[in-house]
C-alpha positions as CSV (number, residue, x, y, z in Angstrom):
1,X,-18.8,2.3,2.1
2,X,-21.8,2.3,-0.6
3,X,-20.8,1.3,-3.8
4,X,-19.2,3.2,-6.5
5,X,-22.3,3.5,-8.6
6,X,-24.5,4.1,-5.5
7,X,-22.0,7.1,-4.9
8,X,-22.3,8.7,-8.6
9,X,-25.9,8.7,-8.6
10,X,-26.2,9.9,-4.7
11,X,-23.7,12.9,-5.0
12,X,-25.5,16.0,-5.8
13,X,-23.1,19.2,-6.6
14,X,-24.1,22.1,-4.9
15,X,-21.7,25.2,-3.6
16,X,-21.1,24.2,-0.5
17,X,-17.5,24.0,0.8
18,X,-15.5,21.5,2.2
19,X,-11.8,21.7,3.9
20,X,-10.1,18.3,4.5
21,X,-7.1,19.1,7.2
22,X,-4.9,16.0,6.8
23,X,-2.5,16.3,9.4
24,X,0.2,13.0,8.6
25,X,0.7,10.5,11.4
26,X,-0.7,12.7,13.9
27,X,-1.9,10.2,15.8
28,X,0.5,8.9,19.0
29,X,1.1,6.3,21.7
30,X,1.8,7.6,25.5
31,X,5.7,8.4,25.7
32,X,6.8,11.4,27.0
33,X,5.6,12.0,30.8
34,X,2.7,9.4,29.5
35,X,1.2,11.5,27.1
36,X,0.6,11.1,23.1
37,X,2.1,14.3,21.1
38,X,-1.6,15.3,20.7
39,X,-2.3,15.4,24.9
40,X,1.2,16.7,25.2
41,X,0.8,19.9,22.4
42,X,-1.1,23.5,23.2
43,X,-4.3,23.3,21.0
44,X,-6.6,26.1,22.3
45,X,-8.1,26.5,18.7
46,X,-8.8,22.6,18.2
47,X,-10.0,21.8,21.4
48,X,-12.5,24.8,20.9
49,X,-13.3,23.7,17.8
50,X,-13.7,19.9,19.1
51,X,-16.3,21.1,21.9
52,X,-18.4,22.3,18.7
53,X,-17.5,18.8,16.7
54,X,-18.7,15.5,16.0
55,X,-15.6,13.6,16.9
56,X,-14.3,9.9,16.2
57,X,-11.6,7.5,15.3
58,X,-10.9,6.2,11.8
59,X,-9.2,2.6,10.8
60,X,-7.1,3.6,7.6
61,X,-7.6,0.1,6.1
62,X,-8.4,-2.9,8.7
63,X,-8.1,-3.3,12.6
64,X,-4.7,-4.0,13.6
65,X,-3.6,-3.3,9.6
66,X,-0.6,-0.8,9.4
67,X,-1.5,1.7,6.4
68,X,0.9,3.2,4.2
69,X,0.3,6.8,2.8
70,X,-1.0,6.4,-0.2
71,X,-3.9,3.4,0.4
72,X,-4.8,5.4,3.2
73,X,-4.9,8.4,1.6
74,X,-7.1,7.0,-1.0
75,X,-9.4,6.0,1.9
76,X,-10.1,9.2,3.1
77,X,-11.0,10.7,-0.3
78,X,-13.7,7.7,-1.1
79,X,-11.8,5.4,-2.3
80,X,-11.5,1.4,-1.4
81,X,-7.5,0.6,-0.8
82,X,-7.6,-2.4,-1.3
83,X,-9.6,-2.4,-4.7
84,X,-6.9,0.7,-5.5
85,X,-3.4,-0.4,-4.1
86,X,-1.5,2.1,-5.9
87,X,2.8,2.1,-6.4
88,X,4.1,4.4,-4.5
89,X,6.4,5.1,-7.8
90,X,3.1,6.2,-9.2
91,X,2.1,8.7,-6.3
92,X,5.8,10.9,-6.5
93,X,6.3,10.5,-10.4
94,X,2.7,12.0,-10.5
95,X,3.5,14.6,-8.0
96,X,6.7,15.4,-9.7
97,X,4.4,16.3,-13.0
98,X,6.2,13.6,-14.7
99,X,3.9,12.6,-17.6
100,X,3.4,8.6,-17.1
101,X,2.7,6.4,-20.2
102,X,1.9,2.6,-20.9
103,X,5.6,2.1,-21.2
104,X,6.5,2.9,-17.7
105,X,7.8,1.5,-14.8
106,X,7.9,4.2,-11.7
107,X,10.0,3.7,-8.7
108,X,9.6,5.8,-5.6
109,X,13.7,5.5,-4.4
110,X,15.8,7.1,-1.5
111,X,19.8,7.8,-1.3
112,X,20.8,5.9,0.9
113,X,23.8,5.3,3.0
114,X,26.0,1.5,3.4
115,X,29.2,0.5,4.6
116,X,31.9,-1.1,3.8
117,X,30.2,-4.2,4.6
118,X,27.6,-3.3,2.4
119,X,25.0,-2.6,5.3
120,X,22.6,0.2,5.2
121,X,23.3,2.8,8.0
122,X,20.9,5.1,7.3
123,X,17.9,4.2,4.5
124,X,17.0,8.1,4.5
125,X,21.7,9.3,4.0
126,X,20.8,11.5,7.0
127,X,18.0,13.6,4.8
128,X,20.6,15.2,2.9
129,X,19.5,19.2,1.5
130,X,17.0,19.0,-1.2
131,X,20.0,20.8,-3.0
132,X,22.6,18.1,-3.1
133,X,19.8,15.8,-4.0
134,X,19.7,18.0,-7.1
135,X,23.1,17.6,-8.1
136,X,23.5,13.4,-7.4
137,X,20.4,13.2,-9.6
138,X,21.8,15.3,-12.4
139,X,25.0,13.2,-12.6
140,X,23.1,9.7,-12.4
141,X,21.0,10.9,-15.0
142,X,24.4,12.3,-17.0
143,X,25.6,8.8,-16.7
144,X,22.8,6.6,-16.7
145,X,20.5,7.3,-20.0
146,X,19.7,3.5,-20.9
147,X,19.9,0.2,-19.3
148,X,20.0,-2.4,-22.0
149,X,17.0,-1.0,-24.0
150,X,15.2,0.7,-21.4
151,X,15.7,4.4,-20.9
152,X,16.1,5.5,-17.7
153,X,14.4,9.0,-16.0
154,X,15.4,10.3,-12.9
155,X,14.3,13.8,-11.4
156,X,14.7,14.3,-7.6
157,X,12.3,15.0,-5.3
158,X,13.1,16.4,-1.5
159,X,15.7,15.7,0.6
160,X,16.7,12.0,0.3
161,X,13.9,11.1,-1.8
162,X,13.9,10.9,-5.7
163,X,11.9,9.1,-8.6
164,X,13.3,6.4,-10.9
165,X,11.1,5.8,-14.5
166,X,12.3,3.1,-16.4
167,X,10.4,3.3,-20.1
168,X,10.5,0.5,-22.6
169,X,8.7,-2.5,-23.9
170,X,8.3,-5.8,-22.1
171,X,8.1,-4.6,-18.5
172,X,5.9,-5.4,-16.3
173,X,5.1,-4.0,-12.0
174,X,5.1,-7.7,-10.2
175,X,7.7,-6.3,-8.4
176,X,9.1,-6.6,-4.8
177,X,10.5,-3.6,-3.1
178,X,14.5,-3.5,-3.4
179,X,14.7,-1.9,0.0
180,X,15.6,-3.6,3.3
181,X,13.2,-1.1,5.1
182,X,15.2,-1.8,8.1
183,X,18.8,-0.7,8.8
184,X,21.5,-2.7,9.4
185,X,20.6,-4.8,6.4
186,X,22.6,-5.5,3.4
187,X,21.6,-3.5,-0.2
188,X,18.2,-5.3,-1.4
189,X,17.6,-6.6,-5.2
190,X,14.1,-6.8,-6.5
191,X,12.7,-10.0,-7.3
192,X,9.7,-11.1,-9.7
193,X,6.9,-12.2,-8.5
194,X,5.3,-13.3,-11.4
195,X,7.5,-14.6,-14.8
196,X,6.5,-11.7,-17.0
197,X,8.4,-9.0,-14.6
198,X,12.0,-11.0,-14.9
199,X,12.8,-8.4,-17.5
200,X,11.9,-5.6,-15.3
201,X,13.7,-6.9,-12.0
202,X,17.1,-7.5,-14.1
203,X,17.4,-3.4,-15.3
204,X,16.1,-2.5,-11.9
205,X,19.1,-4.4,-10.5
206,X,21.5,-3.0,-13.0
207,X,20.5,0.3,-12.3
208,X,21.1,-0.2,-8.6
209,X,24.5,-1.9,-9.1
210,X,25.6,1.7,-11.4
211,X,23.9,4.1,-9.0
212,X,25.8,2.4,-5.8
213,X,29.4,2.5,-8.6
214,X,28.9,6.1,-9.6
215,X,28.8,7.2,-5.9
216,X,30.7,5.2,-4.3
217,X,32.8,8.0,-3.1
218,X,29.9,9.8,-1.3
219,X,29.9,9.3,2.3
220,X,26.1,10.3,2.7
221,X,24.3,9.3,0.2
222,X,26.4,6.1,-1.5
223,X,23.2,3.7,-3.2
224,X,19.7,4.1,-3.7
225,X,16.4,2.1,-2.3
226,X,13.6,1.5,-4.6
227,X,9.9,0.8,-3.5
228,X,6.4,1.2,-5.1
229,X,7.5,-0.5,-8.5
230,X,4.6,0.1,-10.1
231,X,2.4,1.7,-13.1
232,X,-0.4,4.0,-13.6
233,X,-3.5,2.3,-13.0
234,X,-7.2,3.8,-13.9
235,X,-9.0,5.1,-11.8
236,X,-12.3,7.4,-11.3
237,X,-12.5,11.0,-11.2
238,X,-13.7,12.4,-7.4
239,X,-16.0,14.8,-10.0
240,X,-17.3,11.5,-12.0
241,X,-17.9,10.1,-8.4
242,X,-18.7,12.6,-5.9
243,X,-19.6,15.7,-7.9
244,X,-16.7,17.5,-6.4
245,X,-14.4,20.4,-8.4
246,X,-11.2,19.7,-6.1
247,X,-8.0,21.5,-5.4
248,X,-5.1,19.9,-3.1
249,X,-2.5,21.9,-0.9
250,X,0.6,20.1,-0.4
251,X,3.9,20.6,-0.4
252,X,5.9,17.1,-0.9
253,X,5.2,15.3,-4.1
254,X,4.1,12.2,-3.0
255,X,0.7,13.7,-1.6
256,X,0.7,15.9,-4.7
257,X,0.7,13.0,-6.9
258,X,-2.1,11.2,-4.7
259,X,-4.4,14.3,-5.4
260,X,-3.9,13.8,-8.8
261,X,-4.7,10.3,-9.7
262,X,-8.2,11.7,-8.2
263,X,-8.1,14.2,-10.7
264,X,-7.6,17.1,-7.7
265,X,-6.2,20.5,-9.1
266,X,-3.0,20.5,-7.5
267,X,-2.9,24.5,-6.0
268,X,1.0,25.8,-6.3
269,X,1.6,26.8,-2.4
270,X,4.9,27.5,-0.5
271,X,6.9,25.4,2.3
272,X,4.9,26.4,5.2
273,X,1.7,25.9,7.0
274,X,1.1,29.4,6.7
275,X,2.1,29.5,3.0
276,X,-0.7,26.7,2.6
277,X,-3.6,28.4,4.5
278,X,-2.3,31.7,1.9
279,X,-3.4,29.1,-1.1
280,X,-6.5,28.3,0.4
281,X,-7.9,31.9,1.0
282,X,-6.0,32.8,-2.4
283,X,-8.1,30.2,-3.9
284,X,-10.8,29.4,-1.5
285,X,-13.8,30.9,-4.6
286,X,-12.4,28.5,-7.3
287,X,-13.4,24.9,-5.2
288,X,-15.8,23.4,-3.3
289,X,-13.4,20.4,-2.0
290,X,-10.2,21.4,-0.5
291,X,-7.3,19.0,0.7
292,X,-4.9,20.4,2.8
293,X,-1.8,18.2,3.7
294,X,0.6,19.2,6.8
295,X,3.7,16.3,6.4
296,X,5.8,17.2,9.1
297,X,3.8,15.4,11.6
298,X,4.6,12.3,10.4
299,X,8.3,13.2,9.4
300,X,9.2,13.8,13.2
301,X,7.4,10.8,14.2
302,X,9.2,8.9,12.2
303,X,12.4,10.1,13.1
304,X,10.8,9.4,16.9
305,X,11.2,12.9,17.6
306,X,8.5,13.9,20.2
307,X,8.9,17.3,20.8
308,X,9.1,18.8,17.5
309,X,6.3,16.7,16.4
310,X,4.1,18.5,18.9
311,X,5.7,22.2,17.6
312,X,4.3,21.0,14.4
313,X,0.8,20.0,16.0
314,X,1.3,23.4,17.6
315,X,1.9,25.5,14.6
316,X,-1.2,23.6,12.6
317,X,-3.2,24.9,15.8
318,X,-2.6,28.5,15.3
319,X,-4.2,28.3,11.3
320,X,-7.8,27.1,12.3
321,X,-8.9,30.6,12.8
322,X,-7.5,31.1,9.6
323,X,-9.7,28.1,8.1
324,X,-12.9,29.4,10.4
325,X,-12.3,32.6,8.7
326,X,-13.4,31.3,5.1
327,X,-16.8,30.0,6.6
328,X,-16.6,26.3,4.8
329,X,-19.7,25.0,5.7
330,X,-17.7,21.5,6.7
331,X,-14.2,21.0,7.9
332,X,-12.6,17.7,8.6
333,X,-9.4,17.0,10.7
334,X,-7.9,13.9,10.6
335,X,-4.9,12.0,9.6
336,X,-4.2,9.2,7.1
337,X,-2.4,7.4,9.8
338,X,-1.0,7.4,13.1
339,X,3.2,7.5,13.1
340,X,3.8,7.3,17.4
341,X,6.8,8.6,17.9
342,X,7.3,5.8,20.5
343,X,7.3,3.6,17.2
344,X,9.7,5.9,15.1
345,X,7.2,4.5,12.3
346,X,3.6,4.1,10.8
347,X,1.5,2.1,13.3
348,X,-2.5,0.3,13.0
349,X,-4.0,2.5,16.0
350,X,-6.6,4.6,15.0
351,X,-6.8,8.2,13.5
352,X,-8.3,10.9,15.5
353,X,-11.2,12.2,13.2
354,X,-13.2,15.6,13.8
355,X,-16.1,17.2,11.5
356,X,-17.6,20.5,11.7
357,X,-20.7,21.8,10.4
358,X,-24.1,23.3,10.8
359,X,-25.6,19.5,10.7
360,X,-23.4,17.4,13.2
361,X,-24.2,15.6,16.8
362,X,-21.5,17.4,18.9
363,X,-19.4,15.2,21.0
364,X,-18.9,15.3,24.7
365,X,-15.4,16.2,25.1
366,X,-13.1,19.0,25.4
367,X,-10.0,18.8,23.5
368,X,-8.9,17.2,20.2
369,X,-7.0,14.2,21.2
370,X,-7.3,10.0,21.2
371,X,-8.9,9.9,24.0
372,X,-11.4,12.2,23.3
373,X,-12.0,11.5,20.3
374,X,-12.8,7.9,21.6
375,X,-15.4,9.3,23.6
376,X,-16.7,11.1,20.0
377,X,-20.4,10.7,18.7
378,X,-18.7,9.4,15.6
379,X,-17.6,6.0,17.1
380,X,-15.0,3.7,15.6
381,X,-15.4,4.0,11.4
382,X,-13.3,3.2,8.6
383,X,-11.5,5.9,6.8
384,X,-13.5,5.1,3.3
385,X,-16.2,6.7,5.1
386,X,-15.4,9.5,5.9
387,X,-15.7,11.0,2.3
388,X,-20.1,10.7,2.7
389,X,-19.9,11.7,6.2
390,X,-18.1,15.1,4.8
391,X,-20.7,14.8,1.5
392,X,-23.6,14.4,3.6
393,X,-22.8,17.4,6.4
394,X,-22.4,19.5,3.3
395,X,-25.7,18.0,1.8
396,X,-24.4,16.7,-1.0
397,X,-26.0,13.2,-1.3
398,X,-29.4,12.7,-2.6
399,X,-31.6,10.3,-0.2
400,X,-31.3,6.4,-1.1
401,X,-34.4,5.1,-1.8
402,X,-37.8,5.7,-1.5
């Protein structure tokens, strides 16, 4: 990837459009009858469309480095994750339109469920309804208003997953995580990693201690997990960088909140695929980047569930005539990273990548999936490049040099 000041005075705006199809964890391992979910799934419309592609793979990060969602993310819209490791905190308070300040500590936490031993069973309480996730989150946020002399915001996300502010002078994001990520393992603390976040990791603690005392009669979702301690860091603009006016289709707040540390538009869309592709026509005239996000992917590979991870890979099929439709004169389809279901998890194997346009090398192959895309004129590229590739095809970057 060219530098950041390379990029700003490369990128040229123009009115060409471009559609990035992020489809989460979509990429697999062989499992069921020896097949990934991608060889596995009916894909008429993406193997059609990969016959008139330029197809690859993409590393997220590094070989053999497993990506979370947000620095891979970041990769894919231009942006070095390493340079920009950003709290996971950050990403769903930001998606959650809570207003960050200097002051705040954001924690990205998940009900949780432990025993009487104190062991976590289940570190997602069995994704309990986005509903009841409502009303545990009013009643911690009924009883817990301050810790010492930091005030405490909670709003809930979906299902299991909620968002933990902690505002007040003195702390500081050299945090661990204060989740296990494994079940079977006792409740976790935080820790400092550096002397100035001692303050921080004591509240923290507290408030994990009154969270697991005000429901300890809950048989579901009985103490909270918190990772991605963390707070807003600067970072550029994809218009200051790429020239772009950007909107982003998504429905969980995590990804929301990605799309707006780039300064995206986030587009206010329904549940479904289908309610997605609705925003994108509804406001296809407005933008001339859209990201479009499809979560469940990764959701069922993380809960190792094979089959309905390829429904979902089924049900994203049937919307590409719906994309084709609009005419964007470049469409990506990738994934930020692969979740096999084989793994139940995220994984370092490569992300099938596809680009369409008026100026691509087609690849030899006939269907959209890891092998193919293997066999792609693309090749083997990191995910930070991926942002000129889609630039260039929509010639949108000024030559370098004489």
């Amino acid at each position: 990837m060219l530098s950041e000041e390379i990029m700003k005075e490369l990128s040229i705006p123009n009115e060409k459009k471009i559609v990035l199809l992020v489809m989460d964890g979509v990429g697999g391992l062989p499992h069921k009858n020896g097949l990934t979910e991608l060889e596995a799934a009916k894909t008429p419309n993406l193997d059609k469309l990969a016959e008139e592609s330029a197809l690859g793979l993409t590393h997220p990060i590094g070989v053999g480095i497993t990506p979370g969602s947000g620095p891979s993310h970041l990769a894919i819209f231009g942006y070095d994750p390493v340079r920009y490791n950003i709290g996971r905190g950050v990403l769903e308070a930001l998606g959650l339109d809570i207003h960050l300040t200097n002051k705040d500590l954001a924690a990205r936490a998940n009900f949780a469920t432990k025993d009487g031993n104190g062991l976590i069973t289940d570190r997602r309480a069995g994704r309990i309804p986005t509903e009841k996730n409502q009303e545990l989150c009013a009643r911690l946020q009924e009883e817990i208003k301050k810790i010492d002399d930091v005030e405490i915001i909670i709003k809930h996300g979906k299902e299991h997953r909620f968002v933990v502010l902690f505002r007040g002078e003195g702390l500081h994001d050299g945090l661990t995580d204060a989740d296990p990520q494994k079940e079977g393992s006792k409740v976790k603390y935080t820790e400092p990693l550096v002397p100035e976040a001692k303050k921080s990791a004591v509240i923290i603690n507290k408030f994990i201690d009154r969270v697991g005392e005000i429901l300890k009669n809950e048989t579901k979702a009985n103490t909270a997990l918190l990772r991605g301690i963390a707070r807003v860091p600067h970072i550029p603009t994809m218009n200051d960088l790429f020239k772009l006016k950007p909107g982003a289709i998504a429905t969980y707040p995590m990804y929301r909140g990605l799309a707006r540390l780039v300064s995206m538009d986030i587009l206010k869309t329904g549940e479904t695929i289908a309610d997605e592709i609705a925003t994108l026509k509804e406001n296809y005239s407005k933008y001339d980047f859209f990201y479009v996000h499809v979560k469940k992917t990764d959701s069922y590979g993380e809960d190792g569930n094979f089959e309905n991870k390829v429904k979902i890979i089924e049900e994203t099929d049937k919307i590409i005539p719906d994309i084709l439709a609009l005419n964007p004169d470049v469409l990506a389809v990738t994934s930020d990273h692969s979740t096999p279901s084989l793994l139940a998890g995220h994984s370092w194997h490569p992300n099938p990548f596809l680009l369409h346009g008026r100026f691509i090398r087609k690849s030899p192959v006939t269907r959209f999936t890891e092998a193919e895309c293997l066999k792609g004129s693309l090749g083997i590229f990191y995910s930070i490049d991926a942002m000129p590739l889609m630039l260039a095809s929509a010639l949108k970057l000024a030559k370098y040099g004489a």
